[in-house]
Chimera marker file (.cmm) of the C-alpha trace (Angstrom):
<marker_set name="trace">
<marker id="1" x="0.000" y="0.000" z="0.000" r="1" g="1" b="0" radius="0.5"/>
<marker id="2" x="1.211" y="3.820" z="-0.565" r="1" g="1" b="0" radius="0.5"/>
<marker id="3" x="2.240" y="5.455" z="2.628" r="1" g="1" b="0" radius="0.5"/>
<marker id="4" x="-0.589" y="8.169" z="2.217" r="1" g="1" b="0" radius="0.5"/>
<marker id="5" x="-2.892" y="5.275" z="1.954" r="1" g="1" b="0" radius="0.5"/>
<marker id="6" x="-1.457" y="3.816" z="5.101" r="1" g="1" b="0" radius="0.5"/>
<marker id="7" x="-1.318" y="7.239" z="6.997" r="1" g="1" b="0" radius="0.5"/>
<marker id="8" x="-4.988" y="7.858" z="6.197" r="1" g="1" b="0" radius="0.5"/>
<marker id="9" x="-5.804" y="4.353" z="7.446" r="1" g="1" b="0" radius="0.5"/>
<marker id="10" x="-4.749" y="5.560" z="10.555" r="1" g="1" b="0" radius="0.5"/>
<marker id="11" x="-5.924" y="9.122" z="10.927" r="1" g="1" b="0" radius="0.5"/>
<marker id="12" x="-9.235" y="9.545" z="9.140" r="1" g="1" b="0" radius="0.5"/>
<marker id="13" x="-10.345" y="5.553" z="7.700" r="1" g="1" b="0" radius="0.5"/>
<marker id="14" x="-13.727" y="6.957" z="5.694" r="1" g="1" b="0" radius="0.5"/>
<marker id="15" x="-11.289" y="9.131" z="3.890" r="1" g="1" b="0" radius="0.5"/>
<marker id="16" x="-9.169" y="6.174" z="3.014" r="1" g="1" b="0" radius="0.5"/>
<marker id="17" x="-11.907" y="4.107" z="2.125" r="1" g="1" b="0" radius="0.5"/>
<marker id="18" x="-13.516" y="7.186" z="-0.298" r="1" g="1" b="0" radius="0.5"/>
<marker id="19" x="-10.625" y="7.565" z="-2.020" r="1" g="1" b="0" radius="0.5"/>
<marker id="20" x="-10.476" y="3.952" z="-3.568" r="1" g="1" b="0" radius="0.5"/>
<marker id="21" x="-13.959" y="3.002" z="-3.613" r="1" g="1" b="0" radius="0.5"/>
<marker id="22" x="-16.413" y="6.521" z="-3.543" r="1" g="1" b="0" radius="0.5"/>
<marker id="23" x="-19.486" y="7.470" z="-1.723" r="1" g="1" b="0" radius="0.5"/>
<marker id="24" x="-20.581" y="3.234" z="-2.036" r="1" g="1" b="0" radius="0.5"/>
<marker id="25" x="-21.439" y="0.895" z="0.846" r="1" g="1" b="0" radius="0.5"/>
<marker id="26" x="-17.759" y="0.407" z="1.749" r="1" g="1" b="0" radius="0.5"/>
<marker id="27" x="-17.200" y="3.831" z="2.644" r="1" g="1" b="0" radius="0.5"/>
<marker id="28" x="-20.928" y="3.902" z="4.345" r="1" g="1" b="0" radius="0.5"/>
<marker id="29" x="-19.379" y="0.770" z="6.554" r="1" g="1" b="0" radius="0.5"/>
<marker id="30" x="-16.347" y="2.706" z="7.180" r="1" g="1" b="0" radius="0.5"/>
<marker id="31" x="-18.354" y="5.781" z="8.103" r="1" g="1" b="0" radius="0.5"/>
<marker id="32" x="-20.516" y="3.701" z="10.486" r="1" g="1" b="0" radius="0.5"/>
<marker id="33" x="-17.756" y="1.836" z="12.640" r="1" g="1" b="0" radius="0.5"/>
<marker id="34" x="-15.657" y="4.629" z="13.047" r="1" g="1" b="0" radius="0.5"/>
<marker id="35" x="-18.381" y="6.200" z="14.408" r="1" g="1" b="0" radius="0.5"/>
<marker id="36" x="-19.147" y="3.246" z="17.126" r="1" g="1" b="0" radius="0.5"/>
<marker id="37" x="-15.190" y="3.397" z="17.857" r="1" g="1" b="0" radius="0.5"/>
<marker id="38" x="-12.038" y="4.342" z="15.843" r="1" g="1" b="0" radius="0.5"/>
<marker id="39" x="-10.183" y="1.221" z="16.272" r="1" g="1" b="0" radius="0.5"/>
<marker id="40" x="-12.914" y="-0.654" z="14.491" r="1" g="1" b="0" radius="0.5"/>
<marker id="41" x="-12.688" y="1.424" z="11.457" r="1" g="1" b="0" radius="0.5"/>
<marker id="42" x="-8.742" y="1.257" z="11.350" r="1" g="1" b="0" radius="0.5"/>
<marker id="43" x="-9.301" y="-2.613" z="11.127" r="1" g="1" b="0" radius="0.5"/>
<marker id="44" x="-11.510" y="-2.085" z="8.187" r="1" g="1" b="0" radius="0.5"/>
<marker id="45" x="-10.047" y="0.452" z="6.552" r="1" g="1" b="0" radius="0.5"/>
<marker id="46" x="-6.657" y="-1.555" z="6.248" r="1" g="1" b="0" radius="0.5"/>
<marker id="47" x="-8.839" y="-4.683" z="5.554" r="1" g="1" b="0" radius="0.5"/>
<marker id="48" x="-10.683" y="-3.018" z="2.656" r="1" g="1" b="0" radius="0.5"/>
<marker id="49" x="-7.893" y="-1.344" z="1.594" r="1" g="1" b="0" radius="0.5"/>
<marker id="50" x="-5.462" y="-4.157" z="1.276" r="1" g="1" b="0" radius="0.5"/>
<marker id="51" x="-8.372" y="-6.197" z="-0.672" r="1" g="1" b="0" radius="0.5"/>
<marker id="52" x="-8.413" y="-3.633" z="-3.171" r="1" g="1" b="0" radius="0.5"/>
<marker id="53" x="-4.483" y="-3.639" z="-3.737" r="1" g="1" b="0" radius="0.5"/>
<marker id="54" x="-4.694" y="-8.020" z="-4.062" r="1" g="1" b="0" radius="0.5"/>
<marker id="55" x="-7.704" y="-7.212" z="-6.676" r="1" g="1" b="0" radius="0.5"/>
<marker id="56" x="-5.011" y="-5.548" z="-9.265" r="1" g="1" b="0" radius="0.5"/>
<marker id="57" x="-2.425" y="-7.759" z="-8.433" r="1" g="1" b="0" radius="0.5"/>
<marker id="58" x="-3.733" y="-10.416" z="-9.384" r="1" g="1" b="0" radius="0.5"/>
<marker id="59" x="-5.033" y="-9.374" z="-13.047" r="1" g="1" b="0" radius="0.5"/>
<link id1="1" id2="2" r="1" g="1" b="0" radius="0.2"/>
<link id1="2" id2="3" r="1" g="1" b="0" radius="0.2"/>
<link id1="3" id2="4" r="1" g="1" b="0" radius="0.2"/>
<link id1="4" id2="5" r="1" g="1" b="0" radius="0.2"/>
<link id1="5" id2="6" r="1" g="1" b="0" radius="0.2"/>
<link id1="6" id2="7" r="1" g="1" b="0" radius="0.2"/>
<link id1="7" id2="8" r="1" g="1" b="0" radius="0.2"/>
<link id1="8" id2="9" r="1" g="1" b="0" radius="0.2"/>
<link id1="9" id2="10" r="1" g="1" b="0" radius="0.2"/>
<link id1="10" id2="11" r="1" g="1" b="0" radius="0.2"/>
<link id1="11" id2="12" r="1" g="1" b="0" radius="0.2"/>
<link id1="12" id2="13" r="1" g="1" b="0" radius="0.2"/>
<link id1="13" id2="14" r="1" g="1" b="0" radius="0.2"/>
<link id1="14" id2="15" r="1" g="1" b="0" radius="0.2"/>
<link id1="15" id2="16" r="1" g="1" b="0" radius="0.2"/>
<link id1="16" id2="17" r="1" g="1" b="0" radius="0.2"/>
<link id1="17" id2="18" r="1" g="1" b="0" radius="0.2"/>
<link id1="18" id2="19" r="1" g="1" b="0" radius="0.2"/>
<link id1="19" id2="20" r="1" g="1" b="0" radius="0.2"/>
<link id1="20" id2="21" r="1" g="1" b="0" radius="0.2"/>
<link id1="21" id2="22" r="1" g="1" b="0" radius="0.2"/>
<link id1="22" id2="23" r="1" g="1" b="0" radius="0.2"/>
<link id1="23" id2="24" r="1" g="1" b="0" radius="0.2"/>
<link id1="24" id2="25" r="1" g="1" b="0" radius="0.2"/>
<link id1="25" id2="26" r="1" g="1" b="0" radius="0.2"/>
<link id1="26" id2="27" r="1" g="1" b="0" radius="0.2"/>
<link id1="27" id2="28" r="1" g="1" b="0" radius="0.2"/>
<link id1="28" id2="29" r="1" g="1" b="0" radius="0.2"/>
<link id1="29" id2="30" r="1" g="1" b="0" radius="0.2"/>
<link id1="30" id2="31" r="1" g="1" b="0" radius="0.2"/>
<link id1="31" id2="32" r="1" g="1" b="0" radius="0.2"/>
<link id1="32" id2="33" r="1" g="1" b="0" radius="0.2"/>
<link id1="33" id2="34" r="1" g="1" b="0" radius="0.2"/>
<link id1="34" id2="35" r="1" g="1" b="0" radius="0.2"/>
<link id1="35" id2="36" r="1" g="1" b="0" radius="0.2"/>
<link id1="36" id2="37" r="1" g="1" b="0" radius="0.2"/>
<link id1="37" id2="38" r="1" g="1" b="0" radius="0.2"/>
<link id1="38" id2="39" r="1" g="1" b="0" radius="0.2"/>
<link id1="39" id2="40" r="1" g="1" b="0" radius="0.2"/>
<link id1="40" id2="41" r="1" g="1" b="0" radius="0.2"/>
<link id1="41" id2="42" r="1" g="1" b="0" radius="0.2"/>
<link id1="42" id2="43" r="1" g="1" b="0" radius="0.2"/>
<link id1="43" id2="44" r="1" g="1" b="0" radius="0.2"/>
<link id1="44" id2="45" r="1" g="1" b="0" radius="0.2"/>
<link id1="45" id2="46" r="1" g="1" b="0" radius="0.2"/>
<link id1="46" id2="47" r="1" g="1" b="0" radius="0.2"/>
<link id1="47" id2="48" r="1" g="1" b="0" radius="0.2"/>
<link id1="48" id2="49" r="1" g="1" b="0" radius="0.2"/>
<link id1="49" id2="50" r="1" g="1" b="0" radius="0.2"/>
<link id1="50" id2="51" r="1" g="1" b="0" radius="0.2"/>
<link id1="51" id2="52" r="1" g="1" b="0" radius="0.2"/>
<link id1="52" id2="53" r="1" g="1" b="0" radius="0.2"/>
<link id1="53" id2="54" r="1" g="1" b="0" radius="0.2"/>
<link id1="54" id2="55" r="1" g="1" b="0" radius="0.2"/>
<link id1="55" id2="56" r="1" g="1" b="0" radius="0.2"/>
<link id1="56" id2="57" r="1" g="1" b="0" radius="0.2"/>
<link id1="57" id2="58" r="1" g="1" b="0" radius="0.2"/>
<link id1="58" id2="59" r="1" g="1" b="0" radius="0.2"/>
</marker_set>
């Protein structure tokens, strides 16, 4: 993953999460659990994140 990537993971997840997939119902996920708790969202922003890096790998 890019460092900004990573950095944003960290700091602000829905932002990481908008910038690769838009306003879609990742991002709405993302919104959502770092509301309940910020940890949570970390955890899925790297998840989601890193699934979208193995997606272009791969083709």
């Amino acid at each position: 993953m890019r460092l900004t990537i990573v950095i944003l993971n960290v700091i602000l997840p829905p932002i990481a999460v908008y910038i690769r997939y838009g306003a879609k119902k990742e991002f709405l996920m993302n919104l959502l659990l770092t509301c309940l708790g910020w940890i949570p969202g970390v955890i899925h922003a790297f998840i989601i994140n890193d699934k979208y890096v193995q997606l272009f790998r791969k083709s």
